[in-house]
N, C-alpha and C positions, 0 to 999 in steps of 0.2 A: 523809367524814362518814358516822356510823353510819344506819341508818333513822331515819325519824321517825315515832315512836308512833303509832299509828291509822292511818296512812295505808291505806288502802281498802278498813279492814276488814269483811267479811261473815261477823259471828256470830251464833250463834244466843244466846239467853234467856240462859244460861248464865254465856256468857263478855261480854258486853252489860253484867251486873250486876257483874262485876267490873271491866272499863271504867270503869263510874260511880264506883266505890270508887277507881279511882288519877284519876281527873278531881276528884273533890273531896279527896282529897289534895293535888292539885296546887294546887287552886286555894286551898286552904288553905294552902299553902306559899310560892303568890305573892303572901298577903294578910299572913305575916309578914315576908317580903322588903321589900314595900313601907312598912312597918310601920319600918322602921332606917333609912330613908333620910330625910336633911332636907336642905333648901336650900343650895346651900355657896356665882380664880383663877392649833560644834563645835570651840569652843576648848578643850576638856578632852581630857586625852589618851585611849588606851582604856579600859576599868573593867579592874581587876587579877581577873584570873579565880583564883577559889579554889583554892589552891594541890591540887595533885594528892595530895600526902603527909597535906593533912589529911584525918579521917575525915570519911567521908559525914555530909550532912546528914538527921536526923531527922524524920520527920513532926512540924511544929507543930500545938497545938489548931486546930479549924475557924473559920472566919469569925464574928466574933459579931453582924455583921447582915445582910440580903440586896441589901447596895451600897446605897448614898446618905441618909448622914446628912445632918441640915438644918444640921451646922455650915459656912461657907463660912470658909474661909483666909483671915485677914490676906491685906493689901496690901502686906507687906514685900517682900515676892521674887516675881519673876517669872522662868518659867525660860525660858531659851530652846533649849536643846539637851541630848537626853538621848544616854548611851550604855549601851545596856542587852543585856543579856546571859541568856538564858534557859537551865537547864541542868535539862529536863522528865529524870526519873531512870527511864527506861521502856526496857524491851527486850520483842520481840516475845515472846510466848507466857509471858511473866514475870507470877505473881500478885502482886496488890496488898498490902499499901496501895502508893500510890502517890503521892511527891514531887517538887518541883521547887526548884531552888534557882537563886540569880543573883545577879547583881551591879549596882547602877546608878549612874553618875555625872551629877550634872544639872547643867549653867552655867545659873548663875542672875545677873541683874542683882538688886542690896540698892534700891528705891526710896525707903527709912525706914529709916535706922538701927534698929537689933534686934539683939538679945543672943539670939534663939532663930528658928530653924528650923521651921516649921510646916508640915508637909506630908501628904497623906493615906495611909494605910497599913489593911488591914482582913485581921483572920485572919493575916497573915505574923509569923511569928520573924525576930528581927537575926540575922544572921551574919557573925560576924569583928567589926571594931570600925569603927565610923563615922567619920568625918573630915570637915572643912571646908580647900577649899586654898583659899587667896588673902590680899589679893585679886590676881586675877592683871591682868598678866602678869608679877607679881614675883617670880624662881625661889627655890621653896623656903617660900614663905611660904604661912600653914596660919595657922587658930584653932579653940583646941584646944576638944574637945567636954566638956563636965562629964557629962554625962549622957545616954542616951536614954531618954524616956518615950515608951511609950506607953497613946492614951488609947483604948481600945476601944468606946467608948459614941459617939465622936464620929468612929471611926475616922481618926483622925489619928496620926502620930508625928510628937513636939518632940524637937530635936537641942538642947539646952540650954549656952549656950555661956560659956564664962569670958571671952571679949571680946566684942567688937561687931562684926559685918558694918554697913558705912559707908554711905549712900545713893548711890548714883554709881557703886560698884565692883563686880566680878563676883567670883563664887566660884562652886567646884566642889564639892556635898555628894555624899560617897560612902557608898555605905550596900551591904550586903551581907543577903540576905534568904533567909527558905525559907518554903514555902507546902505546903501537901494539894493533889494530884493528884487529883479526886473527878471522879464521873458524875453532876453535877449541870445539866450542860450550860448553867453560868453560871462568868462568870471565862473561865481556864483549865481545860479538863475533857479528862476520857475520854471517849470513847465505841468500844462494841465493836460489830462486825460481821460479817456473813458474805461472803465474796467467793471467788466460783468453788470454792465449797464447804468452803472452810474457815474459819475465828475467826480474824478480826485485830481490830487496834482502832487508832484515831488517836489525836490529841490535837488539840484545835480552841479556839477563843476566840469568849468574845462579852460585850464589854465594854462596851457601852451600855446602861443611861447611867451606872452608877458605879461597874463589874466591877475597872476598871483598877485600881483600888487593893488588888483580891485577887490582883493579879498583879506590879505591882511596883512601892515606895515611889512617890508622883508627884502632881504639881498636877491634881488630877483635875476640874477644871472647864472646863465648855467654850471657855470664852475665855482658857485660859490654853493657849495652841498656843506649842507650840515644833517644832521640827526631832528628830529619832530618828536614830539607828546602831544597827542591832540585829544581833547575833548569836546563834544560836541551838545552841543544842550536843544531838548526839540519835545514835539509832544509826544506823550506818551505812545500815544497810538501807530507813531512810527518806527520804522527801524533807522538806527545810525550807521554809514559804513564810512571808513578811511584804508588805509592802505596796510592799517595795520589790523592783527583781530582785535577784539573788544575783550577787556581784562576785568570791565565793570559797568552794572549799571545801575546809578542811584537817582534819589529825588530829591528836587527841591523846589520852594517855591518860590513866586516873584512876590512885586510888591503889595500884588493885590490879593495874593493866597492864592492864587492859580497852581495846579501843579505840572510841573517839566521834569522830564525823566534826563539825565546828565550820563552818553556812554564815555567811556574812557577807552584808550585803545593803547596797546603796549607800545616803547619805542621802535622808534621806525630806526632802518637802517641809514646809511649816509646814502643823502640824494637830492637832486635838484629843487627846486621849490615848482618849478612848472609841472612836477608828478606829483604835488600834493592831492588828493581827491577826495571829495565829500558827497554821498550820495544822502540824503533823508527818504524816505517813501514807505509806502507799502501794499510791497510787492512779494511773493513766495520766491520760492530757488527750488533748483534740484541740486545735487550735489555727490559726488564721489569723492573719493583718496587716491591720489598718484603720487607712490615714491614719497610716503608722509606730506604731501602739499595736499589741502584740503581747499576741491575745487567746489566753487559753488555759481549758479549759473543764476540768475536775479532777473523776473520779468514780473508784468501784470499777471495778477491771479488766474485769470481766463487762460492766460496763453503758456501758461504752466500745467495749469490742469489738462488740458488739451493736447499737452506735449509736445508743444513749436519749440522747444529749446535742448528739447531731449538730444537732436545731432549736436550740438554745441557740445554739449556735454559729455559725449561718448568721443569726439573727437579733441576736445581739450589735453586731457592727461596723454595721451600718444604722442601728440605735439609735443608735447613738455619733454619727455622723457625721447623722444625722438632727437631734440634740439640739446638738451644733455649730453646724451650719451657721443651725438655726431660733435661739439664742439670743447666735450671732456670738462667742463665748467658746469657743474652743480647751481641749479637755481636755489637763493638764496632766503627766502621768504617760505615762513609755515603757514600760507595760506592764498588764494586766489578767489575773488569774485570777480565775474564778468554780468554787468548789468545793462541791460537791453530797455534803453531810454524811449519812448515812445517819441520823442522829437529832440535831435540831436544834430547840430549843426555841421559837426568834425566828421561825423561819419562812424568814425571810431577813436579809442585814444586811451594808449596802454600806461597807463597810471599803472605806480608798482603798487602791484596788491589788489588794486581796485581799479581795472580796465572798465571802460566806457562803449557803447556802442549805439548807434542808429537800432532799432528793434529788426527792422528789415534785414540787417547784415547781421542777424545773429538765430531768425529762426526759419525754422523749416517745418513745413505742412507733414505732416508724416501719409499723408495721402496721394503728394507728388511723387511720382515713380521715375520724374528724370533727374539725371546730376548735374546737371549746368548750376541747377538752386547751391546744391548740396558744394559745387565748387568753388562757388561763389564767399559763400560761409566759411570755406577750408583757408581758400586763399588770403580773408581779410582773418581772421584767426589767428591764421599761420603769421601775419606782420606783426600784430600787435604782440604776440609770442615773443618773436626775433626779438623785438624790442625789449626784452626784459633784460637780454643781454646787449645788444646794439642801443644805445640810448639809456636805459635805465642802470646798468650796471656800470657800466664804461660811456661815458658822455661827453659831445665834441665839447672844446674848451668854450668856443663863439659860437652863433648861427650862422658865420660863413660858411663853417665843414658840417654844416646840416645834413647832407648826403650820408656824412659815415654815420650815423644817426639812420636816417630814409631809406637812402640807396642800399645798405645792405639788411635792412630788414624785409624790401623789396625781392632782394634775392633771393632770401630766405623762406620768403611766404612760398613760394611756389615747390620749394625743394619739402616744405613742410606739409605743403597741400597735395603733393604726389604722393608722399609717405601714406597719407589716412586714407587716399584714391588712389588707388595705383591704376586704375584703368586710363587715368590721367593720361595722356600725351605729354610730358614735359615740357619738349623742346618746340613742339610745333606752340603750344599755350604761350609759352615765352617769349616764344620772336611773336607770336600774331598780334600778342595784347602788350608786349612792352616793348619790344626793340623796334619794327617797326612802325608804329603810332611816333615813338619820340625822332626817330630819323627825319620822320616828313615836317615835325617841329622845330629841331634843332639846325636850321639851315638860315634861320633870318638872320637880316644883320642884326639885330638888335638883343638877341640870343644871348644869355651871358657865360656864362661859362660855368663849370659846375662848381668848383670851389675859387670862390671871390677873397680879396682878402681883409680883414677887420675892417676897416676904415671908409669899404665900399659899403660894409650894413650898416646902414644908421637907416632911424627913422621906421616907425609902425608898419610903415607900407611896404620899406623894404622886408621888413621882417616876414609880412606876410606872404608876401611873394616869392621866398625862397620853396615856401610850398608848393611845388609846380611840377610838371611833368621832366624837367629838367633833373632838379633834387630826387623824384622818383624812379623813374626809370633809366634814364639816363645814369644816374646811379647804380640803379641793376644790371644797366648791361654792360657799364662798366667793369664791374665785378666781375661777371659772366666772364668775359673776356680772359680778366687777370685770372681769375679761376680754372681756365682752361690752357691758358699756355704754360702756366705752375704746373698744372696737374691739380687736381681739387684734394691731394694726397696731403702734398706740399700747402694749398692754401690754407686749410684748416687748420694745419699743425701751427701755421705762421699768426692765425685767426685765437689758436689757444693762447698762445707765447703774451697776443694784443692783451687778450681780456684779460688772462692772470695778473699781468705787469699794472695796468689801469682800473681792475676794479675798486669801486667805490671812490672813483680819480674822473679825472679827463684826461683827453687827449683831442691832436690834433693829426690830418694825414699824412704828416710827418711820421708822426708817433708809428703810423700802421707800417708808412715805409721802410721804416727799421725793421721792427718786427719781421716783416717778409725779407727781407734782405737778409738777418742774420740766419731765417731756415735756408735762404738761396746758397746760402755761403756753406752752408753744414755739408751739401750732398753736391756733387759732383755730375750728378744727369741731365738737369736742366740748366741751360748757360745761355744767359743775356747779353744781349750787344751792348747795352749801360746799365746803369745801377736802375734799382727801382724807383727809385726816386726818380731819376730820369726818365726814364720810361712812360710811366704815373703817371708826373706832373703833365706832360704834353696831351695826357688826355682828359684831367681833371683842371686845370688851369687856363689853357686855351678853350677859346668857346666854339661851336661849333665839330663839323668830323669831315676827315680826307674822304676823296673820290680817287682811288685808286684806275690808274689805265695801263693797260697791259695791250703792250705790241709783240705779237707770237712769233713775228718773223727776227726780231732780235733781241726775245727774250728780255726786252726794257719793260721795267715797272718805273710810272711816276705818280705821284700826288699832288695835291692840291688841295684846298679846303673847297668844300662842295658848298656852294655859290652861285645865285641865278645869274647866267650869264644873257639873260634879258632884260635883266635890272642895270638902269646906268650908275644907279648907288652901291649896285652890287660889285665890285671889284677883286682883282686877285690879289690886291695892295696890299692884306695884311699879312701873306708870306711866312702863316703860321704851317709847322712840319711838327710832324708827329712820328714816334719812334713805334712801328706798326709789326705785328703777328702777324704774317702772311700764310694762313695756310691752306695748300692746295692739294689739287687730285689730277693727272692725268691719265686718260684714257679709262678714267673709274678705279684707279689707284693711288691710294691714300698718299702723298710725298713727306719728307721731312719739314720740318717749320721752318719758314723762309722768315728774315727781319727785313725790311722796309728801313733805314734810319738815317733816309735823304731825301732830297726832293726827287732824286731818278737815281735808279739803279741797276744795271742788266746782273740777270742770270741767265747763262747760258741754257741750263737745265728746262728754261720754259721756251725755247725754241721749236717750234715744231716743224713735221716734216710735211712733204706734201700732199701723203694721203690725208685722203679727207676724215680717216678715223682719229687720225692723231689730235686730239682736244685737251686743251688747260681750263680747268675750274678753278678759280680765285674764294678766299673766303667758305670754304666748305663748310654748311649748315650755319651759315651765317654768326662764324664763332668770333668774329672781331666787326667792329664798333666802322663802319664804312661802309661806301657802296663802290660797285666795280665798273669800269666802262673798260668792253672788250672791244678790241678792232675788229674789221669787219670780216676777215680772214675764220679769226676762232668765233666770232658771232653767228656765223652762217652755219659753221660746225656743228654748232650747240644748238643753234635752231633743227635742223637734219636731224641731231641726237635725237634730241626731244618728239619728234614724228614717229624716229622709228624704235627705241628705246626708251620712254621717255623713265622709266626705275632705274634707268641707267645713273641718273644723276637723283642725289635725297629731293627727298620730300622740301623740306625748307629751303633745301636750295633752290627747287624749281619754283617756290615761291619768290624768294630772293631775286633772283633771275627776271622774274616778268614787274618785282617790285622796283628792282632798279631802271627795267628798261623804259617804263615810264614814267618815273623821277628824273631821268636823266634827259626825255624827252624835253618833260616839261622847263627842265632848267637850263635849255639850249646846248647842252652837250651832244645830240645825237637827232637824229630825223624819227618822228612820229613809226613810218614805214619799217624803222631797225625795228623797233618797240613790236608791231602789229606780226614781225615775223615769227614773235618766241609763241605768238598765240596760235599760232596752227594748230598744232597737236593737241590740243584742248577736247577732242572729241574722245584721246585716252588717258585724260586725267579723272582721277576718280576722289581726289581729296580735297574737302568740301572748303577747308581755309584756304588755300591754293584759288580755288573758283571766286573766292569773294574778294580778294585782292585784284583778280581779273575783271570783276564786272565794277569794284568800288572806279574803277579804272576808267573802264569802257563804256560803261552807264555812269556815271556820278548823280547820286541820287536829286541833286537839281541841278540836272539838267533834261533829266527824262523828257520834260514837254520839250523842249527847247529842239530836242534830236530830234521830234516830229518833224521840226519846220523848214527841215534842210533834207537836201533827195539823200541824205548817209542813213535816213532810217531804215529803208526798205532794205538797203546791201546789209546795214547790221542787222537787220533780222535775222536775212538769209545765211547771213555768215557766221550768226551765234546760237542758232536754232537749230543748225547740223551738227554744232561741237556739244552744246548744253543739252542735248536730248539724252545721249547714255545714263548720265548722272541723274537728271528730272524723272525720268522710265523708274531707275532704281529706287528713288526717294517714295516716286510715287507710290509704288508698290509696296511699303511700307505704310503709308499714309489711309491708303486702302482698303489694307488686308489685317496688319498686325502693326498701327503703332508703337505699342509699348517695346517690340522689338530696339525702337530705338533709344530705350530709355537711357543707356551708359554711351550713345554719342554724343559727345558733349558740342564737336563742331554742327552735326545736325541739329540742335537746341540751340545754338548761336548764332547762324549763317542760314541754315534752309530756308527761313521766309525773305530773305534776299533772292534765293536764286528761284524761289516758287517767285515772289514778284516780280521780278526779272523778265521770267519766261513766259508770264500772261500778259505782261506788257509789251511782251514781242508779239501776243496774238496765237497762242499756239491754243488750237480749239481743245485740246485733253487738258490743258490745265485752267481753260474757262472752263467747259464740263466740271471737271473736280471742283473748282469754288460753287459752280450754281449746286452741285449734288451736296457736297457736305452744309452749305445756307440753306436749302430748302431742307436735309433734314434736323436742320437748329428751328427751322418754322414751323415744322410738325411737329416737333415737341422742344419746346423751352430748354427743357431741363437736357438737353443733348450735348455736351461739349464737343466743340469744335476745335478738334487736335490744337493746342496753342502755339507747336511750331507753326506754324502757317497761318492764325489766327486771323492777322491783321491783311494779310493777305486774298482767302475766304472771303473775308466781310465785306472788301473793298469791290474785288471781282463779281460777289453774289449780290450786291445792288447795278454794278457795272453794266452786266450781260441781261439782269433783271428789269421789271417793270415798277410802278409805282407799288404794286406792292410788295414788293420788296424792300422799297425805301421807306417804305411805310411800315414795317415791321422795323426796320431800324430805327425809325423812329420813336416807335411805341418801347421797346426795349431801352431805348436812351432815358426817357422818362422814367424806367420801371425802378422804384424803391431802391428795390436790393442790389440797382447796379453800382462797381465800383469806380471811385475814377478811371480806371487805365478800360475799365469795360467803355465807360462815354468818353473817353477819348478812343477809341478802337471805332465805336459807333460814330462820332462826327467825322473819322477821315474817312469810314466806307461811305457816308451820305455826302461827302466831298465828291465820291468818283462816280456821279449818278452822271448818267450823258444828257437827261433834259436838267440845265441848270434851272427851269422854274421850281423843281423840289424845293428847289430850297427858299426861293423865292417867296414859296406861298407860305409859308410859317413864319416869315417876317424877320425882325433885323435883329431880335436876339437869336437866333439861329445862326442866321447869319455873320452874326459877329465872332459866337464861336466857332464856325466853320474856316473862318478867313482866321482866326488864328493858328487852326491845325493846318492849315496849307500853308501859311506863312507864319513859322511864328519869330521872325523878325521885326514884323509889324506888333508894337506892342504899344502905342500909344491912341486915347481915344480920336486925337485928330487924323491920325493915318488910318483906322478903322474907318473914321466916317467919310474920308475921302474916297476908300476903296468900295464902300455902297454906296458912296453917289454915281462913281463907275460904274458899278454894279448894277445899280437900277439904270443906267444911261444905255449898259449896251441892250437891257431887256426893252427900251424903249425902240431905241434907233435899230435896232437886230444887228446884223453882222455888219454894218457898214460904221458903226465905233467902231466895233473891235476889230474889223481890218487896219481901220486907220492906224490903233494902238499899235497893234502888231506890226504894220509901217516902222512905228517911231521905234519900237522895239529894237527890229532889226538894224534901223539907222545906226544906231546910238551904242549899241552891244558892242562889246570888244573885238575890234578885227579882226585880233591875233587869235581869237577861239574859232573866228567865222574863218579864217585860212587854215587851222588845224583839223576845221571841221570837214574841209573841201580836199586838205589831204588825206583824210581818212577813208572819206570817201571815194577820192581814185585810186588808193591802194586794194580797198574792197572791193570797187567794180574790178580790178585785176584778180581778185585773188580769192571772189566767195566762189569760186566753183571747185576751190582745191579740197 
């Protein structure tokens, strides 16, 4: 990820005023964003390979949509076994264009007599002439085709036939096909690279959720699994991989005598067509045995030899056998590649057999001494794993219940990336990176709900967007949840009961609900207020999540779905109620599980008394899917706790705690002031995700200039420079003396250059010192690394507090050869935070242009670039008297409601920075 805009800047008047100009862009930009959104859940024999003597196939037109129309296939034909034949038309160092051509035969069972053929097809040309055999096993017997249509808008092709396929009997459709070879990195693609210094290029697939049908004729929904034989035809000088291993590989040639090497690869198990996978290349592997699965890890030559794929490698097999043994379901496949794609669009994508990955999310420098890389790799690993069972083995029926697919592979990654890390922090990883990120997303109206039902997915767009932070995390903390008020005992056994009953099937969350129901039913310990299904449904089916409120003095809880109540669109109108896991701690002891499963309910049991130790905690460790608003009675409590105890209450919970108090600010539930009071005690918190939740908060990274320009900056100084100094002293002294010390902090490697940025943009002269000390010694020698927790930090500060040359060595460094992107994006935002904006000035407007886009990179059109250095050059002309004026209209025009948030922030502070 490139910088982010303002981070730590120290400008002067200047470039201050221009700030202000791309912040009310911005926010003018997220006021029309928001502004479009509204409320919305192998009995056939081989395929006859095209004759060598005919001419080559021709590039067809391209694709005419981006995979997955809302039309779904008749119920006539189900297939069960394809034989498919790919013939990618690419030779090494050969220019484009670039085509592929093939063959497919499918056995299909007729379940309804039909006179037509209906199967998915998008962007592909026929080639050679179509055929239906059968039905078989009668030799010789065929119905003849009258026609092929195809309909492009619905991407299908109709084999139109002059008889009937009969209900009960099987047939073989043959079809012969050619497609575009494109760098689209969807489908079937190219992609080019460099390796040990020279241009090659692969050919790779990624066909979820509806590519398959730009690659070859086929029932391309996901409960339509059948069995594959694939062979793949390509040049010699490559390797072939599919999903299954390689049983053969021969030659043959085409029409012109050229020769192609032909793999063959054994029957694949029963499985969806969007896990089909086809990689060509050539690239090396490393490769181990786990438990007879033979792992093998697939990158460019370079980065094999080198050994960036060796942790992949060593933590692969654990994983496996980790996910095994915890869910008693045997991975079913004798073999595994994981291929680390030089440019990959998905990210990742667990093909059975033959997983895909971005190259970045699959190696590791073996020279890096931190784990944040190394967690990184664990994490995205550990999903694509999950998936072998979640997804590949058991598969939702539709892409509505995409989640039981997502979301619990989501779960699972992290349960799998603590196994091979156990220095891991589990829970704190889980709520910082999944549960709370989706909370602060799932509250719009327009939010859908996690499981939608068929009729709501039609259409490519929909399909793609079920990919979301909704589908994923919301997913997993769903799970979380359910996981935890079962007992993770109970959910797994319930998890086993799923996969045995559905392997090589589908299912839907129904399906799951059962399954957990009948273990519910087995034991007697754990007892629901409804069925699971009820329960579930209210948090999978309704969109959005309750805000729980707790009144201590008569022990009432109520809910409500959490909702801006500064939005006049926002209302309480839709009166959705969720059957809720309450569980709580008073006075730091654990209580029984309390159920929620009304809109108010009193328990006596959270009545408290009138001393002031007697405290109710809500949601302990943030194990249920909500946020809490506490009256002002226990608010006060819990604030005092926290001063004077503050271990008195978990880790996550104290995060949870200051997460909700200004969530609930912002969404008119509660006064700014309740919010600023959980931050007192901040000067004895000592964990670092906890402090970045308080400053994502309290600083919002643009707004930083903006805090300048109102008298709240100097009391937040004063008021966050008392509490943030313990923590900054301690980092520092790491930073100093023995970085590497912090090499297994994983929040220090993810948050520190927040709270070092933070604290030099309050002005605190030790932590200007430390950026001018570790920049001047990266100036006395090049080759010096600058600890990269605080990297971007350093560079910014070390031109900040510096002179021209300082910017001047940033400069000459931004030029130098060997830098990488993230080095010249690192070098344009520190030459961003120079206090003379003529630096930048005098190098002219390609500089300039780059710079304006690391401070804004909202602005991304050449018209808004050239408007912002006609500004640019206007205020260097006029001096301060533009950019006063700008900073006038700034002001004018800014949102009131931040400018009174900001004036109550402010007399809260003047009251209270001297505690």
């Amino acid at each position: 990820m490139g910088p982010r805009g303002g981070r730590g800047l120290y400008v002067g008047r200047r470039a201050a005023a221009l700030l202000a100009v791309l912040l009310l862009a911005l926010l003018a930009a997220l006021l029309a964003l928001a502004a479009l959104y509204g409320r919305c859940r192998q009995e056939a024999p081989p395929p006859a390979r095209p004759s060598p003597a005919a001419p080559g196939p021709t590039a067809p037109p391209g694709p005419t949509a981006a995979g997955g129309s809302g039309r779904r296939l008749p119920g006539h034909l189900l297939p069960l076994h394809y034989d498919l034949e790919l013939w990618p038309r690419v030779r090494p160092g050969q220019a484009g264009p670039f085509s592929f051509s093939g063959q497919v035969n499918i056995t299909v069972r007729c379940r309804q007599d039909t006179d037509a053929a209906v199967l998915h097809s998008s962007g592909l040309r026929s080639y050679g002439v179509p055929a239906v055999r059968g039905p078989l096993p009668e030799p010789g017997a065929a119905v003849e085709v009258a026609r092929l249509r195809q309909e492009a808008a619905d991407e299908v092709t109709v084999l139109e036939l002059r008889g009937r396929l009969r209900a009960g009997r099987r047939y073989v459709l043959q079809l012969g096909f050619q497609g575009r070879l494109e760098e689209d990195l969807d489908g079937l693609f190219l992609t080019r690279y460099t390796d040990q210094g020279r241009s090659s290029m692969l050919i790779a697939s990624q066909l979820e959720p509806t590519y398959a049908r730009t690659v070859y004729p086929c029932f391309d929904e996901p409960a339509l699994k059948a069995t594959f034989n694939i062979r793949i035809v390509h040049d010699p000088s490559y390797v072939a991989l599919s999903n299954m291993p390689a049983i053969d590989v021969s030659e043959m040639k085409d029409e012109n005598g050229s020769l192609w090497a032909v793999t063959t690869f054994n029957t694949s198990l029963k499985m969806s067509t969007y896990l089909t996978a086809f990689v060509i290349c050539d690239f090396d592997y490393v490769t181990r045995t786990e438990r007879g699965n033979e792992i093998r890890i697939w990158a460019r030559k370079e980065a094999v030899k080198n050994g960036y794929v060796d942790y992949a490698l060593n933590i692969t097999g654990p994983i496996f056998s980790f996910l095994e043994d915890l869910l008693n379901v045997s991975y079913p496949l004798p073999k595994t590649d994981l291929v680390a794609l030089p440019d990959f669009g998905a990210g990742a994508m667990e093909n059975w057999g033959l997983m895909t990955f971005q190259e970045s999310s699959l190696m590791y420098l073996p020279s890096d001494k931190f784990t944040s890389r190394k967690a990184m790799i664990a994490v995205i690993v550990s999903h694509e794993l999950g998936h072998q069972w979640f997804g590949n083995l058991v598969t939702m029926n539709w892409w509505n219940d995409l989640w039981l697919n997502e979301g619990l592979a989501s779960y699972f990654e992290y349960l799998g990336a603590t196994f091979v890390e156990p220095k891991l922090s589990l829970d704190k990883i889980f709520y910082d990176h999944v549960v709370q990120p989706v909370l602060r997303e799932d509250n719009e109206i327009g939010v859908r709900s996690l499981s939608e039902s068929e009729d709501k997915i039609k259409g490519s767009f929909s399909l793609m967007s079920l990919f979301d932070s909704i589908t994923y995390n919301k997913g997993a903390s769903i799970t979380w949840m359910l996981s935890g008020f079962l007992t993770e005992k109970l959910f797994i056994r319930a998890l086993t009961s799923y996969l045995r009953q559905f392997s090589f099937s589908n299912a839907n969350q129904d399906d799951l609900w059962t399954h957990i129901q009948m273990v519910v039913d087995a034991q007697d310990k754990v007892q629901l207020p409804a069925s699971v299904k009820q329960v579930m449904d209210s948090w999978t089916c309704q969109n959005g999540f309750p805000v729980l409120t707790l009144n201590v003095t008569t022990g009432t809880i109520s809910q409500e779905q959490f909702l801006n109540k500064k939005n006049e669109n926002s209302t309480d109108s839709y009166n959705n109620t969720w059957i809720i896991p309450v569980s709580w701690m008073r006075n730091g002891s654990s209580q029984p599980l309390m159920w929620l499963d009304k809109s108010s309910k009193m328990f006596p049991e959270m009545q408290v008394s009138e001393s002031e130790y007697d405290w109710i905690l809500l949601n302990v460790n943030l194990s249920g899917y909500y946020r809490v608003n506490y009256d002002q009675l226990n608010l006060k409590r819990l604030a005092r706790l926290l001063e004077n105890d503050p271990k008195a209450i978990p880790a996550v919970s104290r995060f949870q705690l200051i997460d909700d108090g200004f969530a609930l600010t912002q969404f008119g539930y509660i006064q700014i002031e309740t919010a600023l009071e959980l931050t007192k005690y901040l000067a004895r918190e000592d964990e670092l995700f906890i402090w970045n939740v308080v400053l994502l908060n309290l600083v919002p990274e643009n707004l930083e200039s903006t805090l300048k320009n109102y008298e709240v900056y100097p009391l937040l100084k004063k008021y966050l420079l008392k509490r943030v100094l313990p923590i900054y002293r301690y980092y520092a002294g790491f930073i100093r003396q023995n970085v590497d010390a912090l090499e297994d902090d994983y929040f220090a490697q993810v948050y520190l250059e927040k709270l070092f940025a933070t604290v030099c943009w309050l002005g605190l002269q030790d932590c200007l010192n430390l950026s001018s000390e570790l920049y001047a010694k990266w100036m006395d020698n090049p080759e010096y690394k600058i600890p990269f927790l605080i990297r971007r930090t350093v560079c910014c500060y070390g031109v900040a507090v510096g002179s021209d040359k300082e910017w001047n060595f940033a400069w000459e460094m931004y030029n130098h050869t060997d830098s990488t992107k993230e080095d010249k994006e690192i070098l344009l935002s520190a030459m961003s935070c120079a206090k003379e904006s003529w630096l930048l000035y005098r190098y002219g407007k390609e500089l300039l242009h780059d710079v304006l886009k690391v401070m804004g990179r909202f602005v991304n059109t050449d018209v808004q670039i050239q408007e912002l250095q006609v500004f640019y050059n206007a205020t260097l002309e006029e001096d301060e008297r533009v950019a006063a004026t700008l900073l006038l209209e700034f002001t004018k025009f800014e949102n009131m409601e931040r400018r009174e948030l900001l004036i109550k922030v402010a007399n809260w502070l003047q009251k209270n920075v001297d505690d």
